[in-house]
C-alpha positions in Angstrom: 14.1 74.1 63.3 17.7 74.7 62.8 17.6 78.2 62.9 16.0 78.2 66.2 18.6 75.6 67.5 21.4 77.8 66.8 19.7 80.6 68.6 19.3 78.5 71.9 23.1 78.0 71.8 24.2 81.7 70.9 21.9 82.9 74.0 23.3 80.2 76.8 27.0 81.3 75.6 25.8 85.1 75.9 24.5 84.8 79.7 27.8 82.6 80.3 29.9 86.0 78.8 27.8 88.3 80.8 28.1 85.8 84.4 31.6 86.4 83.6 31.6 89.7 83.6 29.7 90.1 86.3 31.8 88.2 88.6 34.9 90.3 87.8 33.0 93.5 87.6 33.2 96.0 90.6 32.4 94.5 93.8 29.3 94.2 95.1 27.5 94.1 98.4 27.2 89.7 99.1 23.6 89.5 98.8 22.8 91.1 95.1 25.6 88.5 94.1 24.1 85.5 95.1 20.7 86.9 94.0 22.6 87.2 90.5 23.9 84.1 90.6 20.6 82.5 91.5 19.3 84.2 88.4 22.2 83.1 86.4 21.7 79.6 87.4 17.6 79.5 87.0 18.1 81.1 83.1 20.8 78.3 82.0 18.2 75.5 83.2 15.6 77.1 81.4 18.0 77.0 78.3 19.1 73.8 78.5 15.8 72.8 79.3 14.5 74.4 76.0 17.4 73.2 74.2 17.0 69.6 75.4 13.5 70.2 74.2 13.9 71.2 70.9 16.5 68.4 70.3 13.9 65.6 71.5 11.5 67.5 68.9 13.9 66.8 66.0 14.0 63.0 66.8 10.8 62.6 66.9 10.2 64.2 63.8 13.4 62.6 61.7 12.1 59.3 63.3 8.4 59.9 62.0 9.8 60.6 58.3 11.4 57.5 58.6 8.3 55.1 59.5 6.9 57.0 56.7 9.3 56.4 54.4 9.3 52.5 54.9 5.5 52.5 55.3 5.5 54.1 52.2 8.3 51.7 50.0 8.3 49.1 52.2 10.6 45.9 50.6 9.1 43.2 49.6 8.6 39.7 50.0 11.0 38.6 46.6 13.8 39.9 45.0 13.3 43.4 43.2 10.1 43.8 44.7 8.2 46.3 46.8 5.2 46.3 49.1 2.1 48.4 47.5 1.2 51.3 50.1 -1.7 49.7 53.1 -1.2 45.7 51.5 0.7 43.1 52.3 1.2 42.5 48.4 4.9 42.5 47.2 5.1 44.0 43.7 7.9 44.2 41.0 8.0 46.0 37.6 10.6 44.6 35.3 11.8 43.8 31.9 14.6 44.8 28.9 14.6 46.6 26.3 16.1 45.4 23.2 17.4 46.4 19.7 17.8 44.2 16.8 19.7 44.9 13.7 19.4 42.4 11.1 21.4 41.7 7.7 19.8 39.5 5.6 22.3 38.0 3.4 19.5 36.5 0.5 16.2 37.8 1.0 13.8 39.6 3.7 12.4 37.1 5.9 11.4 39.9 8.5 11.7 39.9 12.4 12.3 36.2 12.8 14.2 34.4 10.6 12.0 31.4 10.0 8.7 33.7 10.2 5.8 32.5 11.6 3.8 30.6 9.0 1.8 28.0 11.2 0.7 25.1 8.8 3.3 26.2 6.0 6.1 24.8 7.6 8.3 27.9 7.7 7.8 28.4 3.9 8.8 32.0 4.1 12.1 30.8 2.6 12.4 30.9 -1.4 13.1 28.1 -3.7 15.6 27.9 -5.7 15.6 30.0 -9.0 13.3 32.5 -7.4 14.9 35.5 -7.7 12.2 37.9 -5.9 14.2 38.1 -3.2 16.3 40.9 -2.4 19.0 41.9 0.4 17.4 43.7 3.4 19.1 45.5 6.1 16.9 46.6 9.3 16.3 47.4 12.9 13.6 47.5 14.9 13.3 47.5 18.8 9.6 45.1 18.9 11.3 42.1 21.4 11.1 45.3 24.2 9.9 43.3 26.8 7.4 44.9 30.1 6.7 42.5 33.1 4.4 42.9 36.1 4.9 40.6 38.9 3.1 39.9 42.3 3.0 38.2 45.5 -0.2 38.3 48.1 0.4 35.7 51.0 -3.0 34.3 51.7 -4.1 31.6 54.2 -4.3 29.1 50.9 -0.9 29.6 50.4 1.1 32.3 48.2 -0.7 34.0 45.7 1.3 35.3 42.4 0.4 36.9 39.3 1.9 37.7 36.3 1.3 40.3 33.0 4.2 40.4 30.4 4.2 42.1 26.9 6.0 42.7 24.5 5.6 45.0 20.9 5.1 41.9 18.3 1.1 43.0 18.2 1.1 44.1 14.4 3.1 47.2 13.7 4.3 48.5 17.1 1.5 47.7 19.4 1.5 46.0 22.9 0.9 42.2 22.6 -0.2 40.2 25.5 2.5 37.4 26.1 1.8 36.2 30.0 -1.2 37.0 31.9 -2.3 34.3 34.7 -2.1 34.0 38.4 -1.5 31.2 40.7 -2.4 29.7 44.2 -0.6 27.0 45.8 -0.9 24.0 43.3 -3.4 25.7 40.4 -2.1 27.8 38.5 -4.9 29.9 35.7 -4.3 32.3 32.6 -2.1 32.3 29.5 1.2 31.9 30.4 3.6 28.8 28.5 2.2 25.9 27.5 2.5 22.7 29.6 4.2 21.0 26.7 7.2 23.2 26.5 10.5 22.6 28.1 11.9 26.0 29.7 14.6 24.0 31.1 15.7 23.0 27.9 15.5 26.1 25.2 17.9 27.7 23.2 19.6 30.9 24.1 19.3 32.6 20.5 19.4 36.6 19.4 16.8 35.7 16.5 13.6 35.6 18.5 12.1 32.2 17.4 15.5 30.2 17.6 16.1 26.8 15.2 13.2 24.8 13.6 12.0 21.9 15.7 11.5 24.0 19.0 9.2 24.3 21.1 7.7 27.8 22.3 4.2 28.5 22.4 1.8 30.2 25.0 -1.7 28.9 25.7 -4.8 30.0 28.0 -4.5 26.9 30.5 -5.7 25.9 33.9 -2.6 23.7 35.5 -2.3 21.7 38.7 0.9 21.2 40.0 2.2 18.1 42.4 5.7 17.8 43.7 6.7 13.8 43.8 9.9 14.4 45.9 12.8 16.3 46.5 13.3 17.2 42.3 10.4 15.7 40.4 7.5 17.1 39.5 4.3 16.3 38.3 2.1 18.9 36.1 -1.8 18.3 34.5 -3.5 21.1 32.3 -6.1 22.0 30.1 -5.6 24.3 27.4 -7.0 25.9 24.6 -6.5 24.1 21.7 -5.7 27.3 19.0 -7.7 26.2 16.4 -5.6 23.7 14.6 -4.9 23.8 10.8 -6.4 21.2 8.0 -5.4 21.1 4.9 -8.1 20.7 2.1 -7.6 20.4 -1.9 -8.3 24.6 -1.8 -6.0 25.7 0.8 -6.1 25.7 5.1 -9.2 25.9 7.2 -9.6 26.3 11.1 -10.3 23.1 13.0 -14.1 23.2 14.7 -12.7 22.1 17.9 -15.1 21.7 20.9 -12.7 20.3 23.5 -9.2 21.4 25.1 -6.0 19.9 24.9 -5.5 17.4 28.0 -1.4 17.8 28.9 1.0 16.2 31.1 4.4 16.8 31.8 7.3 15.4 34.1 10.1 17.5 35.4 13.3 16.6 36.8 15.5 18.8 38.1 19.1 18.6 39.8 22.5 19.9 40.4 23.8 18.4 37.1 20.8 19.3 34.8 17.2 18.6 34.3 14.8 16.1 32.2 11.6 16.7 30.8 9.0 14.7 29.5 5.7 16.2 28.3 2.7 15.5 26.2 -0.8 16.4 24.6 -4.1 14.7 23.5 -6.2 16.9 21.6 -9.5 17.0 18.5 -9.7 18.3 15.3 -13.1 18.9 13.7 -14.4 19.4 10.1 -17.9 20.8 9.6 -19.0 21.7 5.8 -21.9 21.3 4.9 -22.9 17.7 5.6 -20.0 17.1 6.2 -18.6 16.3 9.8 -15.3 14.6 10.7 -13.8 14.4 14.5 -9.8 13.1 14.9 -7.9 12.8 17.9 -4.3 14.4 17.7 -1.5 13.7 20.0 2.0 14.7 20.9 4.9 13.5 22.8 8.2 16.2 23.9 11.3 14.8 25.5 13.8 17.0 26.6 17.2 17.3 29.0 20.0 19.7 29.4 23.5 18.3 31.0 26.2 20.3 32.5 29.5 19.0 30.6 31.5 20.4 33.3 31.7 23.9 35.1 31.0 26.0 31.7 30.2 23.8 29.1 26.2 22.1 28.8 24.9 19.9 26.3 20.9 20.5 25.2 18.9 18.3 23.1 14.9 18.5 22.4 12.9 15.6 20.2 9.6 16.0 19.4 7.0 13.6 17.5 3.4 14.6 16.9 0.1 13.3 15.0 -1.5 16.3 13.9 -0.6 17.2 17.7 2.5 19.9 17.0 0.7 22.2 14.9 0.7 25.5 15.7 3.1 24.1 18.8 6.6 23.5 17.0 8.3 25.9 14.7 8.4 24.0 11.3 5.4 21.7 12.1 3.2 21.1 9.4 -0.9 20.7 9.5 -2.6 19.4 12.2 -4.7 17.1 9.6 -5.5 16.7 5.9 -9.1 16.3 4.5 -9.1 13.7 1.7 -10.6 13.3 -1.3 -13.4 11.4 0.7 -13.7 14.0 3.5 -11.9 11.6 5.3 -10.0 13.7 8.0 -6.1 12.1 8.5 -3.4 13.5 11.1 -0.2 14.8 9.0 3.1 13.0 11.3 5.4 15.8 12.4 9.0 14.8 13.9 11.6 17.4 14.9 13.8 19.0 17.7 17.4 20.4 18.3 20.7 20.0 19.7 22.8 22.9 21.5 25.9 23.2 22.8 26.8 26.5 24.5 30.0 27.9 26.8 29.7 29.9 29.4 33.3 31.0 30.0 33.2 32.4 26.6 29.5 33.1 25.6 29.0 31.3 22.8 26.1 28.8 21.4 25.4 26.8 18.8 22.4 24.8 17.9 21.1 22.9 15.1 17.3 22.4 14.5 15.5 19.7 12.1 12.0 18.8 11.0 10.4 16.0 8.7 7.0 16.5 7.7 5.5 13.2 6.7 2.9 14.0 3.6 1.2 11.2 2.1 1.0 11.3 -1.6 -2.4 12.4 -2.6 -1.2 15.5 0.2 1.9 16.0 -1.5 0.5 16.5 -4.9 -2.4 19.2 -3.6 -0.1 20.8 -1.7 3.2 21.1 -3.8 4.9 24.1 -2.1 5.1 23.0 1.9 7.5 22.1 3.4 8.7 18.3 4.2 11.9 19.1 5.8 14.0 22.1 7.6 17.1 22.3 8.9 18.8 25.5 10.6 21.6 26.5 12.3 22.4 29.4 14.7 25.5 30.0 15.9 26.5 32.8 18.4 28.4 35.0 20.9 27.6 37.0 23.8 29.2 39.7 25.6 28.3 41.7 28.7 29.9 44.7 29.1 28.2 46.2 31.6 25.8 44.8 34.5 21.9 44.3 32.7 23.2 44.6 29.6 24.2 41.9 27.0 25.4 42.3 23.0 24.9 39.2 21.0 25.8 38.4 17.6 24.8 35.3 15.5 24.8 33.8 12.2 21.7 31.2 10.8 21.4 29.5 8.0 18.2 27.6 7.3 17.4 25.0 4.8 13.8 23.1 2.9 12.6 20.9 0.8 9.2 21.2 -0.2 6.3 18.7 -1.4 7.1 18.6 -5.0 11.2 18.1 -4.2 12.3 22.1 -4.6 14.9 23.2 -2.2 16.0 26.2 -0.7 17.9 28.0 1.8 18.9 31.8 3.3 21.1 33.2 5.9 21.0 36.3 8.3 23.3 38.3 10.6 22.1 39.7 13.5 23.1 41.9 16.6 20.8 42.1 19.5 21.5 44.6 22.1 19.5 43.9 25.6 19.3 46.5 28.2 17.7 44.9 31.4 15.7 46.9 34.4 
């Protein structure tokens, strides 16, 4: 197209030369030279017909790449996002990738500090005078984090979906973390449970954060109600996770045949936010002859304040019977069978308190739980733990935009059954690239 542009122009300035030359050239009887210049004049409005021709063609094909283009990555309806090719659905595809190197100062307690031992009550940590432990430097990159997100507007309202992973699936594989959609008021899938508190969770490189928090993910169905301008009102059933009972020869899964029943309130405004959230739930024996039903319940209260422009207080408390197993980090059983097959929810209490600066990056939180045995529990089951404590304290840094370096200290601390203590510490440096 170019090439034949430029040709257009060399030939209207070469019959312009030659006109010239014609007009000084040797006279000429009067009639040839107005027959040349009618020539002359016919050929130029050829050529800038042609030429005005060609240029039109141009814009209409630069202007047809265009709509192409935009039909093709069209921008979509939220931040980040883009519409999919024909649809009127707004996608996104997001997520970090993070490295974690880890010192630990006493003993291998392995990706998390307070690993997950649901129904052991973080018992990872060694007692006193075990000396089995051993120092452990390592690094591993399994927090990587993949999100999928979506947007379809519908005449029901706005429908979104959501499919997150991450690499904590057993070795190196892809678990699934989020997977639900939702549709006006209902929202359906796995996704965070209805007891937790986003609002009010600590900001930690370790992966769990301090005992007595609250981060779990449940298959739920939820309906949502706003009850003003910052109040909302939530209602879900969720799966219940089969919930722990302790017997005189170890843990079995509970035979549950209901879901959990939850309820939250949330309050949010320009100072902070206030949650209040709970859960009604079964556990079920069946051995034999045997066959014991209890109801287990559990209450979360939660708020973070702003303490002025860079400084925020958090706090979480938490108090459970049977109904924080499997729910808060450090919680203990969901339920004991007795001697007489008598099933009887184990009393969990436990949260955290965080203070953190923006201005320079820093946090620090301390986390608690009491696990309330009674004695005939205590003696079968020696080794779990009644109480944990932790600390994390850390600093951030962003040197670069999507990117953040944090590194923290923790220090945990239990007390078993049978009145053995112990405790461990880890460093850590996380290093989070964002996309």
């Amino acid at each position: 197209m170019m090439g034949r542009y430029r040709k257009i122009r060399f030939v209207t300035v070469f019959v312009g030369f030659v006109m010239a030359l014609a007009l000084f050239a040797a006279p000429a009887a009067g009639g040839e030279i107005d027959d040349l210049k009618a020539q002359i004049k016919a050929l130029m409005e050829r050529l800038e017909a042609l030429e005005a021709r060609e240029k039109k063609m141009k814009a209409d094909m630069m202007a047809a790449q265009e709509a192409a283009r935009k039909k093709a990555v069209a921008t979509g309806d939220f931040p980040g996002s883009w519409k999919m090719p024909g649809s009127n659905t707004s996608v996104s595809f997001s997520g970090y990738v993070k490295l974690d190197a880890i010192y630990d100062i006493d003993q291998d307690l392995g990706d998390s500090f307070f690993i997950y031992d649901w129904g052991g009550g973080a018992s990872g940590i060694l007692l006193d005078g075990d000396d089995s432990g051993q120092r452990k430097a390592s690094l591993h990159a399994r927090q990587t984090r993949l999100r999928f997100d979506s947007l379809t507007p519908t005449s029901a309202g706005q429908l979104k979906t959501r499919i997150e992973t991450d690499f904590y699936g057993g070795g190196n594989a892809l678990r699934m973390r989020h997977a639900y959609a939702s549709l006006g008021p209902v929202l359906a899938g796995q996704t965070w449970s209805t007891i937790m508190d986003a609002n009010t969770y600590a900001d930690t490189v370790d992966f769990e954060g301090p005992v007595g928090v609250i981060a779990v993910r449940r298959p739920q169905v939820r309906y949502s109600q706003a009850m003003g301008k910052n109040l909302t009102m939530q209602v879900a059933l969720e799966d219940p996770n089969a919930p722990t009972i302790l017997t005189s020869s170890g843990t079995v899964s509970s035979k549950e045949r209901l879901p959990n029943l939850l309820a939250a309130l949330r309050l949010g405004t320009n100072w902070g936010a206030v949650n209040v959230s709970g859960l009604v739930g079964q556990v079920r024996y069946e051995e034999g002859a045997v066959e014991e039903d209890l109801a287990i319940t559990a209450l979360h209260l939660g708020a973070n304040i702003g303490l002025g422009k860079d400084t925020r207080l958090w706090g979480t408390f938490n108090v459970g019977r049977g109904g924080l197993d499997k729910t808060m980090l450090g919680a203990s059983a969901a339920a004991v069978l007795g001697a007489d097959n008598e099933l009887e929810a184990l009393d969990s209490v436990g949260g955290f308190v965080g203070l953190t600066q923006n201005w320079s990056g820093s946090g620090f939180y301390y986390g608690w739980v009491e696990n309330d045995f009674e004695e005939s529990a205590k003696a079968a089951h020696p080794s779990l733990s009644q109480s944990l404590q932790s600390i994390h304290a850390n600093v951030w840094w962003s040197p670069a935009p999507k990117m953040r370096v944090g590194f923290e200290y923790m220090h945990g601390w239990r007390e078993t059954n049978g009145g053995d203590e112990g405790d461990a510490a880890r460093l850590q440096l996380g290093l989070v690239y964002s996309f």
